[in-house]
C-alpha angles and dihedrals in degrees: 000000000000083000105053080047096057090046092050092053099044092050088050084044082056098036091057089049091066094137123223086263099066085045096054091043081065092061123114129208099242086029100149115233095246095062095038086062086048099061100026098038120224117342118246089215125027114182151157125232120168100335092320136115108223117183123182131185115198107226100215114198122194116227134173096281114007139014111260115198136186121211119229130192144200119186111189130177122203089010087291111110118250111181134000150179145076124348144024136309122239121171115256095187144001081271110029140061127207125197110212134199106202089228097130 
């Protein structure tokens, strides 16, 4: 009994450490706000650019001796999601935005 316990605690102990990652990875393009929020909680940054809603959550990570983060982002027009993952937008034209990861 004690050890079936123990198991169950330890898989709800995983299950809550599902990173921001894993939740983005569980975005759709056309995804409406509402539901992005859902799954992703309050965004850290909410902003307009050019006519688009970009939200970001900062996934902050604890290490040894500092916290390391990773920024993620959602754009959405029209409150459906439109693009989505890890990094930070930048505007790639007067019309269009482009999230980028710094990864070269």
């Amino acid at each position: 009994m004690k050890q079936a316990i123990v198991v169950a605690v330890l898989a709800l102990g995983v299950a809550g450490c599902a990173g921001m990652a894993s939740k983005v990875a569980r975005l759709d393009v056309g995804m409406p706000r509402d539901e992005v929020l859902d799954r992703l909680g309050p965004a850290d940054s909410d902003r307009t650019i050019i006519g688009f809603e970009v939200m970001s959550w900062l996934d902050r990570r604890p290490g040894r001796f500092s916290f390391s983060h990773k920024d993620y982002t959602v754009v959405l027009k029209d409150g459906k999601v439109t693009q989505f993952g890890p990094g930070l937008v930048r505007r790639d034209s007067k019309t269009s935005l482009q999230i980028e990861t710094g990864d070269r």
